[in-house]
N, CA, C and O atoms as a GROMACS GRO file, in nm:
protein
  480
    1UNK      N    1  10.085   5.389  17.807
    1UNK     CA    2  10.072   5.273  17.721
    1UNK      C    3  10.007   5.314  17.590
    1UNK      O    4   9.913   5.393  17.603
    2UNK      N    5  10.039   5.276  17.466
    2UNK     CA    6   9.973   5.258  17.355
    2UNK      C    7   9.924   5.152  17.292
    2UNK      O    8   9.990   5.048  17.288
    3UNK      N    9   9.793   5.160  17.230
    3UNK     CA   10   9.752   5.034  17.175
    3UNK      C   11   9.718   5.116  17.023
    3UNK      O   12   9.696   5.234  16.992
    4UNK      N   13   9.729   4.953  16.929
    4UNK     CA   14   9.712   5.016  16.789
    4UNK      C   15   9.664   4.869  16.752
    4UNK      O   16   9.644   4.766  16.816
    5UNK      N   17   9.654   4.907  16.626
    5UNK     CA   18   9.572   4.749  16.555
    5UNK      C   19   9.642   4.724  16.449
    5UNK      O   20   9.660   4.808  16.360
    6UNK      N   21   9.687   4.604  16.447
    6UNK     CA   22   9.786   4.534  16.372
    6UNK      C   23   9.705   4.534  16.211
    6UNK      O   24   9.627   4.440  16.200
    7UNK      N   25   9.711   4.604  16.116
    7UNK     CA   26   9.655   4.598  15.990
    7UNK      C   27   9.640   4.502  15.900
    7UNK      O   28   9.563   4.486  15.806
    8UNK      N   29   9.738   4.435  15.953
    8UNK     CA   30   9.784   4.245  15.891
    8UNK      C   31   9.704   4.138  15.951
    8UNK      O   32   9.674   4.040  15.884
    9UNK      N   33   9.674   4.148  16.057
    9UNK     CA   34   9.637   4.043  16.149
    9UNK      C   35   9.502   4.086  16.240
    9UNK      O   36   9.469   4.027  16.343
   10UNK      N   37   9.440   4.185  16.188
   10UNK     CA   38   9.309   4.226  16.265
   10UNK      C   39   9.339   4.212  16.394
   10UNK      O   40   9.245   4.198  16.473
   11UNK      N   41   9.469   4.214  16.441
   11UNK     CA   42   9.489   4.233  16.597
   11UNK      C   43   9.540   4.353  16.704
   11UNK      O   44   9.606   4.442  16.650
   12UNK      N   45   9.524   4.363  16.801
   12UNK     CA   46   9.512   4.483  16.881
   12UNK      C   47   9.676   4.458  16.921
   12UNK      O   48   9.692   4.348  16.973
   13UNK      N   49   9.793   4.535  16.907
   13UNK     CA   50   9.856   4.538  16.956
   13UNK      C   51   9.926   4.644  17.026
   13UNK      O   52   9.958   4.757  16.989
   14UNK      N   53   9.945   4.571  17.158
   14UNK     CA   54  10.006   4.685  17.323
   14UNK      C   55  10.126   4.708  17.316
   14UNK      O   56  10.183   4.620  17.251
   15UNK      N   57  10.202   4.797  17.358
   15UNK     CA   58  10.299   4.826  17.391
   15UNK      C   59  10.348   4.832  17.567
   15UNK      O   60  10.269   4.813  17.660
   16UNK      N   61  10.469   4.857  17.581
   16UNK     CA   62  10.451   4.910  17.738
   16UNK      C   63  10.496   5.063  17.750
   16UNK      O   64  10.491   5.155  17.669
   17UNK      N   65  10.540   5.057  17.878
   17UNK     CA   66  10.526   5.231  17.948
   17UNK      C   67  10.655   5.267  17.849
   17UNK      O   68  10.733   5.173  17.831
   18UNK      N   69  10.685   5.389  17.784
   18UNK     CA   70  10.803   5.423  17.766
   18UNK      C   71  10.926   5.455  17.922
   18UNK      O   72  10.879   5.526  18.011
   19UNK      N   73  11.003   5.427  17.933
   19UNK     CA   74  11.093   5.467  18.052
   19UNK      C   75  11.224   5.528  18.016
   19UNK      O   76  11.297   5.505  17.920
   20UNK      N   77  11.237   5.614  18.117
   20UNK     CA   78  11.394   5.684  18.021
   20UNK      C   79  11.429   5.724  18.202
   20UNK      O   80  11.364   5.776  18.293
   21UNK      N   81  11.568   5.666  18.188
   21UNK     CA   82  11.658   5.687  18.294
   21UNK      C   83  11.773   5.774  18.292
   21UNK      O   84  11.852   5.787  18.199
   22UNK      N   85  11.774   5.846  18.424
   22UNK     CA   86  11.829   5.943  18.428
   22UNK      C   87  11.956   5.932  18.533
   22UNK      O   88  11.916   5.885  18.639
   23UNK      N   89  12.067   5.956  18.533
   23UNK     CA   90  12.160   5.897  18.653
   23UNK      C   91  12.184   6.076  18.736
   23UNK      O   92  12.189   6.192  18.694
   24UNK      N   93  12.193   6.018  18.846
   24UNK     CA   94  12.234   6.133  18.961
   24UNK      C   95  12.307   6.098  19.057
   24UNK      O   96  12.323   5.984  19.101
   25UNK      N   97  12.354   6.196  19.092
   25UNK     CA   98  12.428   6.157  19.237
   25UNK      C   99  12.415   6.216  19.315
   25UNK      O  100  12.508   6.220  19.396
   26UNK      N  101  12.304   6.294  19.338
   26UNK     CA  102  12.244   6.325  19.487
   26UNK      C  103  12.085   6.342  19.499
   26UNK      O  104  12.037   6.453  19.473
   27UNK      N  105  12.006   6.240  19.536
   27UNK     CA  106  11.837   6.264  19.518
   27UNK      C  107  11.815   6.359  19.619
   27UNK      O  108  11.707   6.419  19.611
   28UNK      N  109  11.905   6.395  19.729
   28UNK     CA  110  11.918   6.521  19.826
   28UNK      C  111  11.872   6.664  19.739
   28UNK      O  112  11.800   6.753  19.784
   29UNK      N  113  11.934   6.660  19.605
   29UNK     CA  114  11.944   6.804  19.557
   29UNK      C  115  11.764   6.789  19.468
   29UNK      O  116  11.685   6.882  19.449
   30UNK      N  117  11.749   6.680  19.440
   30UNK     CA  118  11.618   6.688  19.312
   30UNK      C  119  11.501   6.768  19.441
   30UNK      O  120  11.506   6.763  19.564
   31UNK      N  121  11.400   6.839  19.349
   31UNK     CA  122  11.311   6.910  19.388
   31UNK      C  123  11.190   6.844  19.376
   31UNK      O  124  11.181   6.760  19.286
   32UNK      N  125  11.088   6.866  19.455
   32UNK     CA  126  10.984   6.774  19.525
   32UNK      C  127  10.903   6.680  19.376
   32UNK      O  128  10.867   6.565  19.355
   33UNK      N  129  10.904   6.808  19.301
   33UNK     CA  130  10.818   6.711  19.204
   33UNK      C  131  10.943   6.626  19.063
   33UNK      O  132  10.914   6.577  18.954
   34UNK      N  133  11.022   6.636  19.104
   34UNK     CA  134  11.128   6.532  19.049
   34UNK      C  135  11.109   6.413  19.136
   34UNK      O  136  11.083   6.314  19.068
   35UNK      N  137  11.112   6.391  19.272
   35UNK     CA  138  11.094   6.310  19.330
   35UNK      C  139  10.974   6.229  19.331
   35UNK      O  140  10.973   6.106  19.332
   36UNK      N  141  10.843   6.327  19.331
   36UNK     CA  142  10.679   6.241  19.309
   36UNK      C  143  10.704   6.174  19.169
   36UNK      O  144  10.629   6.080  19.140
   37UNK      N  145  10.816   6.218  19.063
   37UNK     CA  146  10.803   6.128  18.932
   37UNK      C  147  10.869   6.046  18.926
   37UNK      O  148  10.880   5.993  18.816
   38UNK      N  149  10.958   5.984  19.055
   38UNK     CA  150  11.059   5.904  19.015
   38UNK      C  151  11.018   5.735  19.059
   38UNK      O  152  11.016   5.690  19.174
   39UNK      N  153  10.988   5.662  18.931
   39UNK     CA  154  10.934   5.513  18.948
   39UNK      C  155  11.000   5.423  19.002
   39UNK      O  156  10.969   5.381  19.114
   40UNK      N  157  11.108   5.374  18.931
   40UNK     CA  158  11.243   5.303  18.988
   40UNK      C  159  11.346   5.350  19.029
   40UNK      O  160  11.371   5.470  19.011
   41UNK      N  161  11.414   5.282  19.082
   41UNK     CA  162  11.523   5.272  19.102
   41UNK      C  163  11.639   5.168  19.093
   41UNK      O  164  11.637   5.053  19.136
   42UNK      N  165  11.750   5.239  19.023
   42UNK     CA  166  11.808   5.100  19.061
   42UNK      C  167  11.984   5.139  19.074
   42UNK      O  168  12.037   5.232  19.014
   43UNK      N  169  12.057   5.041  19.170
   43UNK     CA  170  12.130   5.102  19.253
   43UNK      C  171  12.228   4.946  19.165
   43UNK      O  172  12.191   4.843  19.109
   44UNK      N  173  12.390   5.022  19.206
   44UNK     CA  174  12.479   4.938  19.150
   44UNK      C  175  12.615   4.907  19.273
   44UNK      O  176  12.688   5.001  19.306
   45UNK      N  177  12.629   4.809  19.312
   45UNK     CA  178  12.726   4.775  19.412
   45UNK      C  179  12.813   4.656  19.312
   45UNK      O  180  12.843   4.676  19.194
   46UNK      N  181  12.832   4.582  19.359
   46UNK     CA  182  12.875   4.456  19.319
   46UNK      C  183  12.798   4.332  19.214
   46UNK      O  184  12.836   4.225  19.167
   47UNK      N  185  12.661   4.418  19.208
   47UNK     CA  186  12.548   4.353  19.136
   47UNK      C  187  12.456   4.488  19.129
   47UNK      O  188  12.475   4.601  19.173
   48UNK      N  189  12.330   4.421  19.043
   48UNK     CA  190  12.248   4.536  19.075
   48UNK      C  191  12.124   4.520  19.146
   48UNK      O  192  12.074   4.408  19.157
   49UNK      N  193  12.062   4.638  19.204
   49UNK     CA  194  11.961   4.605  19.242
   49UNK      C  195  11.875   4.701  19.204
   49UNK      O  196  11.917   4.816  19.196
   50UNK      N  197  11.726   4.669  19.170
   50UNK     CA  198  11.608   4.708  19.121
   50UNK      C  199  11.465   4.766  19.199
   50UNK      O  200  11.387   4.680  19.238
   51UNK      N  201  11.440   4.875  19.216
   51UNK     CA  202  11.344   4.862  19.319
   51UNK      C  203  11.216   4.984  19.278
   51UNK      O  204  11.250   5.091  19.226
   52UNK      N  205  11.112   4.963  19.298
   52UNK     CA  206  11.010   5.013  19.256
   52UNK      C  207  10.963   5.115  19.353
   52UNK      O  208  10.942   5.074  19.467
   53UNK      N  209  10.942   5.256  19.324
   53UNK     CA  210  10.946   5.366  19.396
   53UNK      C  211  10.747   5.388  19.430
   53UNK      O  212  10.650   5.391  19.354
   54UNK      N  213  10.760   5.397  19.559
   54UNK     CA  214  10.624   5.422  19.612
   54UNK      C  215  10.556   5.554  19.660
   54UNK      O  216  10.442   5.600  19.654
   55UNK      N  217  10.697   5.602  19.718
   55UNK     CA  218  10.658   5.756  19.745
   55UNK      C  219  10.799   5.810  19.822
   55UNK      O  220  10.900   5.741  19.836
   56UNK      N  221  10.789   5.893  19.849
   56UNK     CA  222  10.872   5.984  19.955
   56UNK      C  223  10.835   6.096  20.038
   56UNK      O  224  10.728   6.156  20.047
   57UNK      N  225  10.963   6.112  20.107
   57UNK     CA  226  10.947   6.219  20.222
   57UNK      C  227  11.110   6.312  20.253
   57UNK      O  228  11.230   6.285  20.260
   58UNK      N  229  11.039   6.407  20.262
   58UNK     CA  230  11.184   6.517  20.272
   58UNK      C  231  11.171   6.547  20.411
   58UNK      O  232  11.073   6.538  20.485
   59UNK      N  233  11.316   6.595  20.438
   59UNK     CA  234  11.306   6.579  20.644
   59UNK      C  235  11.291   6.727  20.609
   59UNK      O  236  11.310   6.786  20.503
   60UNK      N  237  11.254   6.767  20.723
   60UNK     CA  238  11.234   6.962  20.700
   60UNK      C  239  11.337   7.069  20.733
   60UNK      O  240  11.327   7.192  20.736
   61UNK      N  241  11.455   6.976  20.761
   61UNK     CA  242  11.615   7.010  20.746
   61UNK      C  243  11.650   7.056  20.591
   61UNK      O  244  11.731   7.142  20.555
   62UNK      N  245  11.553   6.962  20.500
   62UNK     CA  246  11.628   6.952  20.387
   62UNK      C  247  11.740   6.871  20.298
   62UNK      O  248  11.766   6.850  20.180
   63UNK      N  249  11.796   6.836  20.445
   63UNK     CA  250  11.954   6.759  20.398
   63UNK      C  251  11.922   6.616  20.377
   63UNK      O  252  12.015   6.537  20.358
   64UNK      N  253  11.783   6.570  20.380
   64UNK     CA  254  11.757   6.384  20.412
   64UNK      C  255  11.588   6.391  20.334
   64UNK      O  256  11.478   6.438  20.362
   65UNK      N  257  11.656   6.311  20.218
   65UNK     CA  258  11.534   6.227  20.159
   65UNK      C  259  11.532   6.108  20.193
   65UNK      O  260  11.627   6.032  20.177
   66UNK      N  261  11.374   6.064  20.266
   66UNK     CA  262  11.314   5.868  20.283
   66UNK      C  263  11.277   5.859  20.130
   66UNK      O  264  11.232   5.962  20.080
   67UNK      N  265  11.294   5.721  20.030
   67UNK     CA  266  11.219   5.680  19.971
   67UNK      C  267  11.149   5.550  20.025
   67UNK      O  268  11.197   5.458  20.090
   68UNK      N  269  11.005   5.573  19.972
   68UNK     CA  270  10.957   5.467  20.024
   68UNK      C  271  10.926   5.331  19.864
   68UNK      O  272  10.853   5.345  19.765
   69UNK      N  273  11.011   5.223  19.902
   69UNK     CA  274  11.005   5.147  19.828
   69UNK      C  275  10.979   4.986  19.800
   69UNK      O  276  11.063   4.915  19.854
   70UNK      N  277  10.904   4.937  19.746
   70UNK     CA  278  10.826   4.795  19.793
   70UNK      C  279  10.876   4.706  19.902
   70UNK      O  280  10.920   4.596  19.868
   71UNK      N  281  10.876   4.731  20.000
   71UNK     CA  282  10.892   4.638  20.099
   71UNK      C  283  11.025   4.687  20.182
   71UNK      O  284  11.103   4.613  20.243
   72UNK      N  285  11.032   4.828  20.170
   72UNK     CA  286  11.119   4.906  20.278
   72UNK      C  287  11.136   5.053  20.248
   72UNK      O  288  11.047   5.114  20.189
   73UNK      N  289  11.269   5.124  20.295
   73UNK     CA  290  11.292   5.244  20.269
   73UNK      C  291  11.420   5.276  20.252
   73UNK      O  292  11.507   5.210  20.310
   74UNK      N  293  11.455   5.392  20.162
   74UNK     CA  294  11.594   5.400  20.170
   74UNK      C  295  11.622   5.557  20.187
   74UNK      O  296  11.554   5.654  20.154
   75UNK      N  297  11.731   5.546  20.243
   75UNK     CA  298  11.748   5.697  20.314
   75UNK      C  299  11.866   5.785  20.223
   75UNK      O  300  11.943   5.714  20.158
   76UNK      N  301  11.878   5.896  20.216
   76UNK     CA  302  11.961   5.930  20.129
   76UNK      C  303  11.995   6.036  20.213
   76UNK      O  304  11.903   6.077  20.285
   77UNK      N  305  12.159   6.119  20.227
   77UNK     CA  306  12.163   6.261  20.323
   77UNK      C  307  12.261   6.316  20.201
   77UNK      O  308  12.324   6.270  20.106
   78UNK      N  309  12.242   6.409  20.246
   78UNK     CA  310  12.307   6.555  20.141
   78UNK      C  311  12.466   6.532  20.090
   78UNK      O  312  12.521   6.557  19.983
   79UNK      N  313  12.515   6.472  20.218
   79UNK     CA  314  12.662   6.449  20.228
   79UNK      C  315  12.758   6.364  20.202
   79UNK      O  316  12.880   6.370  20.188
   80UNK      N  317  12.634   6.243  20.199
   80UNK     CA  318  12.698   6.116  20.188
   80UNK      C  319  12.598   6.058  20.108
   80UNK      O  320  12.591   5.938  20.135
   81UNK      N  321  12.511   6.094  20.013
   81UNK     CA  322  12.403   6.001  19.957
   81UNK      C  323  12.334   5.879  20.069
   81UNK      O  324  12.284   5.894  20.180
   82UNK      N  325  12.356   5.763  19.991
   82UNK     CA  326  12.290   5.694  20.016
   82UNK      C  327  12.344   5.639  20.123
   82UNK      O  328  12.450   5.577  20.116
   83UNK      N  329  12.250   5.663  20.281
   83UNK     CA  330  12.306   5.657  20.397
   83UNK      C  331  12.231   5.532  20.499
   83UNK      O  332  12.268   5.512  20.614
   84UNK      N  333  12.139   5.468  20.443
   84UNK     CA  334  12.058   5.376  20.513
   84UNK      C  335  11.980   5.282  20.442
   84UNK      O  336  11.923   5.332  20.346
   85UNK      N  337  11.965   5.190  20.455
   85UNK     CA  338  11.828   5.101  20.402
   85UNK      C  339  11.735   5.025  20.479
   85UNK      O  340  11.788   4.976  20.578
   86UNK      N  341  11.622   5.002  20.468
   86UNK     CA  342  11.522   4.906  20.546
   86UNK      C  343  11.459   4.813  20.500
   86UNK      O  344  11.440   4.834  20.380
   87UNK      N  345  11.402   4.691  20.543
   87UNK     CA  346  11.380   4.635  20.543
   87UNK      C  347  11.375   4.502  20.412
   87UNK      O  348  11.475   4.431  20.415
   88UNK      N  349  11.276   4.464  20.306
   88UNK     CA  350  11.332   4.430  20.179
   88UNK      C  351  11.493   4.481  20.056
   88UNK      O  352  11.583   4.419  19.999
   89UNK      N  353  11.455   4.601  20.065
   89UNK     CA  354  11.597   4.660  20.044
   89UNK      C  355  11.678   4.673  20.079
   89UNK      O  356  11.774   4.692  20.005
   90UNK      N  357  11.689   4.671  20.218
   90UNK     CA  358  11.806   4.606  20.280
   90UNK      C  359  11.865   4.476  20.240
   90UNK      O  360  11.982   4.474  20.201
   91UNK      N  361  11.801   4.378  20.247
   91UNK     CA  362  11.784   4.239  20.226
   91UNK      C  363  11.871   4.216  20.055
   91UNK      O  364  11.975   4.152  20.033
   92UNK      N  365  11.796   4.282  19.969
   92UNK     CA  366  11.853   4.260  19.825
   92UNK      C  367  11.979   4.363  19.826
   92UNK      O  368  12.078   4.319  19.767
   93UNK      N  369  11.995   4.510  19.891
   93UNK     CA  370  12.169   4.515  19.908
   93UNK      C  371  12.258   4.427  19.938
   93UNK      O  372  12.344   4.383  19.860
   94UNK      N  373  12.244   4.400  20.040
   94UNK     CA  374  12.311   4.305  20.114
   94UNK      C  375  12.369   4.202  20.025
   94UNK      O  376  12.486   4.165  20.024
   95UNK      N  377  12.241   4.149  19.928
   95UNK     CA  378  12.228   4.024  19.892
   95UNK      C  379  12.312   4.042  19.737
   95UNK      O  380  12.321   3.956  19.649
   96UNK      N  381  12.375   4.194  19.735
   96UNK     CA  382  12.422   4.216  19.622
   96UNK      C  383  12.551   4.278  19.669
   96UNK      O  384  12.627   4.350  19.604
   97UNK      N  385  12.560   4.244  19.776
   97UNK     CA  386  12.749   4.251  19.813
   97UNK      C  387  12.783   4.368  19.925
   97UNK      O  388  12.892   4.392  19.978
   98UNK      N  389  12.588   4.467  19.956
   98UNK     CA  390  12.667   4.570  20.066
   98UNK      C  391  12.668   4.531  20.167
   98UNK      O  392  12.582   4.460  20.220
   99UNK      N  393  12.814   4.591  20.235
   99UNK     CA  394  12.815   4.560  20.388
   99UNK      C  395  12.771   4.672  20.452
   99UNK      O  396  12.813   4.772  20.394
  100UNK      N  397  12.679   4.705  20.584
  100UNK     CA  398  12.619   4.768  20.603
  100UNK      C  399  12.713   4.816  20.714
  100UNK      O  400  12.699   4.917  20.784
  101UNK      N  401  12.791   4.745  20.718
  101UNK     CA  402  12.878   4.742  20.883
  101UNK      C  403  13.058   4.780  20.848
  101UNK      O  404  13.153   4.771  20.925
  102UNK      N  405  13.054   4.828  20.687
  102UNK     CA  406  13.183   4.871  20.654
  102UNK      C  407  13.145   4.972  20.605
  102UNK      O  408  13.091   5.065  20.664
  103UNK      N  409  13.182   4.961  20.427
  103UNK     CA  410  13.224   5.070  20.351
  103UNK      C  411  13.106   5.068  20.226
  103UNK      O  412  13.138   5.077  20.107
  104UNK      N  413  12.976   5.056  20.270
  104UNK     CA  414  12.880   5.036  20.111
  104UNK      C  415  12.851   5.166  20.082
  104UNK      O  416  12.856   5.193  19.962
  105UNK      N  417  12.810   5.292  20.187
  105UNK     CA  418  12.803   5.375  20.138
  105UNK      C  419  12.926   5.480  20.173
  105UNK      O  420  13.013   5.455  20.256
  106UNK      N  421  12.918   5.597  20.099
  106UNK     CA  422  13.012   5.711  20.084
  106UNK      C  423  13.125   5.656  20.242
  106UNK      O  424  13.069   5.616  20.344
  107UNK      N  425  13.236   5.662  20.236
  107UNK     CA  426  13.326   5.670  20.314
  107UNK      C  427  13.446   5.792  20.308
  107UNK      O  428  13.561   5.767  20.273
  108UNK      N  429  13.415   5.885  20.334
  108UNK     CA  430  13.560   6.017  20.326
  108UNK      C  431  13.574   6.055  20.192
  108UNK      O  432  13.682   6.067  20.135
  109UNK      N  433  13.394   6.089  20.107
  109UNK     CA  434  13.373   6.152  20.026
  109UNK      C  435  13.412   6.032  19.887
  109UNK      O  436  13.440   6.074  19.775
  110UNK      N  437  13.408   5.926  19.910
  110UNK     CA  438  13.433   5.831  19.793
  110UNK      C  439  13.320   5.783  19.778
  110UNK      O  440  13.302   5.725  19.885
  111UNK      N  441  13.221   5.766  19.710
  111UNK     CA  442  13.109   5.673  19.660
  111UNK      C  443  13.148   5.551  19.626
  111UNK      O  444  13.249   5.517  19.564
  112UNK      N  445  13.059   5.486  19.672
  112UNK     CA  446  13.062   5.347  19.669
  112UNK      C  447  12.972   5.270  19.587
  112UNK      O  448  13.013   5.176  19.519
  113UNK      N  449  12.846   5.309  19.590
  113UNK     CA  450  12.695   5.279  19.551
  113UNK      C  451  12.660   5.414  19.419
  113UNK      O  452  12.638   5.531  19.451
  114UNK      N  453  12.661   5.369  19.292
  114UNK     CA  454  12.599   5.462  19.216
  114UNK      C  455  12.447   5.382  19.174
  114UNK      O  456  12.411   5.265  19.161
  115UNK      N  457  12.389   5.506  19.162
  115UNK     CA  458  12.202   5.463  19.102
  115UNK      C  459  12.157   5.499  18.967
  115UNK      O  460  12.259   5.526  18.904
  116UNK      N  461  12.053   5.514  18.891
  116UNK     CA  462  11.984   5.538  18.830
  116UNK      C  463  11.872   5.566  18.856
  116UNK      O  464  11.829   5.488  18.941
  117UNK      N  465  11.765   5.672  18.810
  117UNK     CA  466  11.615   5.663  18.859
  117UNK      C  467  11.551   5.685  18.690
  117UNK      O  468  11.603   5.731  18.588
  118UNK      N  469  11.390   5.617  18.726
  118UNK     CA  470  11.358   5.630  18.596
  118UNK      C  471  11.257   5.754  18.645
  118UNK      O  472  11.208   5.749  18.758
  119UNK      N  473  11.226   5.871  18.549
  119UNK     CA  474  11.111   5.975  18.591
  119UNK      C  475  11.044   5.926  18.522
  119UNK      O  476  11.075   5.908  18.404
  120UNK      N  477  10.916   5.884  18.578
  120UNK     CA  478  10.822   5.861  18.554
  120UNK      C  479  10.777   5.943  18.414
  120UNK      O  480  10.664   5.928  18.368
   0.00000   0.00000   0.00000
């Protein structure tokens, strides 16, 4: 954040965070500290959805990143990206057109679901 003082108006004025988004298509391949910087997220189906990044975890396979994100988790595998969701994020996929029980993510190497992340 920056603050400065308005020269006109003897007032303090804030800014917010700068953010700059970066698009990928596999958080499988980013390296650990790409991942500790990554704030949002936000994922595109039929609508979009927005979600605020809390932390993560790499399986010790390698092939499977958890993000952990306000009010669930989302799973990502090497092969198919984005392969799972839990709980709140589940809820706002869903609520943005994925079917969890067809074709929302990768089906026979076709993506379905593209994202954005912001690095922190």
């Amino acid at each position: 954040f920056l603050m400065t003082k308005n020269k006109n108006k003897n007032s303090v004025v804030k800014t917010g965070e700068a953010i700059t988004w970066s698009p990928t298509n596999h958080l499988v391949d980013l390296d650990n500290e790409d991942l500790r910087n990554i704030k949002y997220l936000s994922l595109a189906y039929h609508a979009d959805v927005h979600l605020h990044v809390k932390g993560h975890a790499r399986a010790s396979s390698g092939k499977e990143v958890i993000l952990l994100v306000e009010g669930g988790t989302l799973t990502f595998q090497d092969t198919i990206s984005l392969s799972n969701a839990t709980g709140d994020a589940r809820f706002l996929l869903e609520a943005a057109g994925a079917d969890f029980g067809n074709d929302v993510f990768e089906n026979e190497g076709n993506r379905k679901l593209s994202y954005l992340m912001n690095l922190g």
